[in-house]
C-alpha positions as CSV (number, residue, x, y, z in Angstrom):
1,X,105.0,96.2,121.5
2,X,105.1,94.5,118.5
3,X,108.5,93.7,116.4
4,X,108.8,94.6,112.4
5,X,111.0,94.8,109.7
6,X,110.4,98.0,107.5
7,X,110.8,98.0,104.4
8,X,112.3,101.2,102.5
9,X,111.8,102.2,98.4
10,X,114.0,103.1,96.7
11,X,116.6,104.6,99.0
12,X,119.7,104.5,98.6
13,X,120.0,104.1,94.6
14,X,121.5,107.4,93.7
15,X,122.7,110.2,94.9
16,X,120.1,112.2,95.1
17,X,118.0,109.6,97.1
18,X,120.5,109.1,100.1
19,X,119.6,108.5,103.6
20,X,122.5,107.4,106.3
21,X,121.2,104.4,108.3
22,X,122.7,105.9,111.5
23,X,120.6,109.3,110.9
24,X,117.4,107.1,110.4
25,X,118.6,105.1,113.6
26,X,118.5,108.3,115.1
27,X,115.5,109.9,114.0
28,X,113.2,106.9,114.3
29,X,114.8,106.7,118.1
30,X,114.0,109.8,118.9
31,X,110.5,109.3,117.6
32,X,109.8,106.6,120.3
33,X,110.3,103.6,118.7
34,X,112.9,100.8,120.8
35,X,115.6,98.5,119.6
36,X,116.0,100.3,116.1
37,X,118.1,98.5,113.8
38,X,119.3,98.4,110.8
39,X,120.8,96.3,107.9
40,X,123.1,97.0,105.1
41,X,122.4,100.7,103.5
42,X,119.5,99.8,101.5
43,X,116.8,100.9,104.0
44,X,116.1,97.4,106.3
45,X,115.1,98.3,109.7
46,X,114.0,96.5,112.2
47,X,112.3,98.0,115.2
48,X,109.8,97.7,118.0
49,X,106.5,99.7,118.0
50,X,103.0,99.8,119.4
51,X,101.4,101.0,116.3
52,X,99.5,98.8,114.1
53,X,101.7,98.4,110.4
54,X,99.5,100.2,108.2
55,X,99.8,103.6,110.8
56,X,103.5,102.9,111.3
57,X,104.6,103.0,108.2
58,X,102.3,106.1,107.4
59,X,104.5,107.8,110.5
60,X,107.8,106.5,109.2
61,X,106.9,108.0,105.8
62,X,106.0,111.4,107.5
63,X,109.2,111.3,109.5
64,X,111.8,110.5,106.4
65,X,109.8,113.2,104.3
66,X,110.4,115.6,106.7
67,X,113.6,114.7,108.0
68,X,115.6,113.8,104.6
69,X,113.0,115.7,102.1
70,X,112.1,112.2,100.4
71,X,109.2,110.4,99.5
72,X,109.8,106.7,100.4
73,X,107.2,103.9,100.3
74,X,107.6,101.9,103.1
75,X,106.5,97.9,103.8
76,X,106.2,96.2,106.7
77,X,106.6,92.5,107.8
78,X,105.4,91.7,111.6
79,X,107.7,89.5,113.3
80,X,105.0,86.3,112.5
81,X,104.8,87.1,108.9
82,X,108.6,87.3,108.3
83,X,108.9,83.9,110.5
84,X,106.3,82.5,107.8
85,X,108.2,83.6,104.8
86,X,111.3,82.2,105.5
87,X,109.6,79.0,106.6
88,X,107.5,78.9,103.4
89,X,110.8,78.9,101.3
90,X,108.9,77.7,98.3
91,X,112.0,77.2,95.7
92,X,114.4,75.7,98.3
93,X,114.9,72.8,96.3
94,X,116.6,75.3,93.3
95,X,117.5,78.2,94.9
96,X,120.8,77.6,95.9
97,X,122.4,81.6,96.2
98,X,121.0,83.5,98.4
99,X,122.3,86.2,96.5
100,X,120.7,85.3,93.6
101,X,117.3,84.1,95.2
102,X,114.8,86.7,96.0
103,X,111.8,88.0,98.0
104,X,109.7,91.0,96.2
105,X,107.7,92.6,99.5
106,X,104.2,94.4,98.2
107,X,102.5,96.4,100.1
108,X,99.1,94.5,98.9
109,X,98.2,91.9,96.6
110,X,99.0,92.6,92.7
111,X,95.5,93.3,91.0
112,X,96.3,91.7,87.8
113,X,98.0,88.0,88.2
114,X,101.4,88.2,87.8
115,X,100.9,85.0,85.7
116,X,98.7,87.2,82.9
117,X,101.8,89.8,83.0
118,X,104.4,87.4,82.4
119,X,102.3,85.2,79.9
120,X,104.0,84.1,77.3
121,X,107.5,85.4,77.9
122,X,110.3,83.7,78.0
123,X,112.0,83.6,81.6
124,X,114.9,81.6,81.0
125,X,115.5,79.5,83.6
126,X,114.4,82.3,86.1
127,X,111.5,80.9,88.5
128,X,108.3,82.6,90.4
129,X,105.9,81.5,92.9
130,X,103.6,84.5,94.4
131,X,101.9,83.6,98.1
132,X,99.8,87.1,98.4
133,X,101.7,90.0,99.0
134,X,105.5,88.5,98.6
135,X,106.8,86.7,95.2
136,X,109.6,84.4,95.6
137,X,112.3,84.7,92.5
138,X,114.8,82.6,92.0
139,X,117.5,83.9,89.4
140,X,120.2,81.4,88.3
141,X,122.2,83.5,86.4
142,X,122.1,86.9,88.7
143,X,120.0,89.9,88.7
144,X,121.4,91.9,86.1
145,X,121.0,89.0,83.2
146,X,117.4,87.9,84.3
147,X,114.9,88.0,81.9
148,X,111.9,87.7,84.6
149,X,113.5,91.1,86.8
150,X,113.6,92.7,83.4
151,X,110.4,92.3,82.4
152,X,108.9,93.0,85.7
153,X,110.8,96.2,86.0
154,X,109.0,97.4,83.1
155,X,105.3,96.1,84.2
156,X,103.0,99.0,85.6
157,X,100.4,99.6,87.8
158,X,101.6,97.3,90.3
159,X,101.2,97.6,94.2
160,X,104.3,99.5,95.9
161,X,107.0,96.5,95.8
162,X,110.5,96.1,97.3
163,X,112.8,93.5,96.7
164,X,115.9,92.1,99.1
165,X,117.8,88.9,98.4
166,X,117.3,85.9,100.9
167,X,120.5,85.8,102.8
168,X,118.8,89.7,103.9
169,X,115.7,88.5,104.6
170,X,117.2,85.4,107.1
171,X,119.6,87.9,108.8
172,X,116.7,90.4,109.2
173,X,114.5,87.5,111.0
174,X,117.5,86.6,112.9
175,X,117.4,90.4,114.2
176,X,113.8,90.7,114.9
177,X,114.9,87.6,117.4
């Protein structure tokens, strides 16, 4: 059995995309996957399985479709790769709120550089580094004033991407033990 952290779009967000964690606990349970966990109400889960990643999270889409009627994207992390992000930490030395410090999760490597999207605009003190499929972001003055979340909310034709804030990602290591 392998150990991974999952990843879940967009859940959560509204009302009309709401999923209780202790349903999913359930459903994925019953499905025969072991020590199903989850994190906060923004679709973190952590579980043991014996699928490779790329059929697991096809399942765990199949399941949530069918079990909650939503679409949801899912992205997984083995327990080795979330071990190496955290250790990677590439913007310890400004990033210094977790809250504020982020980890965007893509389910494959951008196609266009995220460099040639963001050329020439003007991030503020906001700061970037992309290592394959995760881009670390560190935003100073919070999420909802950052001119680099902005203008990559609005890019398109990106992979499938997720974002959770670092003090998630460390507690969701620290559960995958």
């Amino acid at each position: 059995m392998a150990r991974y952290a999952v990843f879940l779009r967009g859940i959560n967000l509204g009302k009309a995309r709401r999923v209780a964690m202790a349903d999913l606990r359930t459903v994925l349970t019953q499905s025969g996957y072991e020590n199903v966990a989850t994190l906060l109400q923004s679709g973190n889960v952590v579980l043991d399985a014996d699928q490779p990643a790329d059929e697991l999270g096809r399942t765990i889409e199949q399941l949530i479709e069918k079990r909650f009627g939503l679409a949801v994207d899912t992205i997984l992390r083995s327990h080795d790769q979330m071990t190496r992000i955290v250790a990677k930490n590439p913007l310890a030395d400004v990033a210094t709120d977790g809250s504020k410090y982020l980890v965007a999760f893509m389910a494959e490597p951008p196609q266009t550089p995220v460099g040639a999207v963001l050329d020439g605009a003007d991030i503020g003190d906001d700061r970037y580094i992309v290592d394959h499929t995760e881009m670390y972001i560190w935003c100073p003055g919070g999420l909802r004033d950052s001119p680099l979340m902005t203008i990559l909310g609005k890019a398109k034709n990106g992979p499938s991407t997720t974002v959770r804030n670092w003090n998630t990602v460390e507690k969701l290591l620290t559960m995958m033990g």
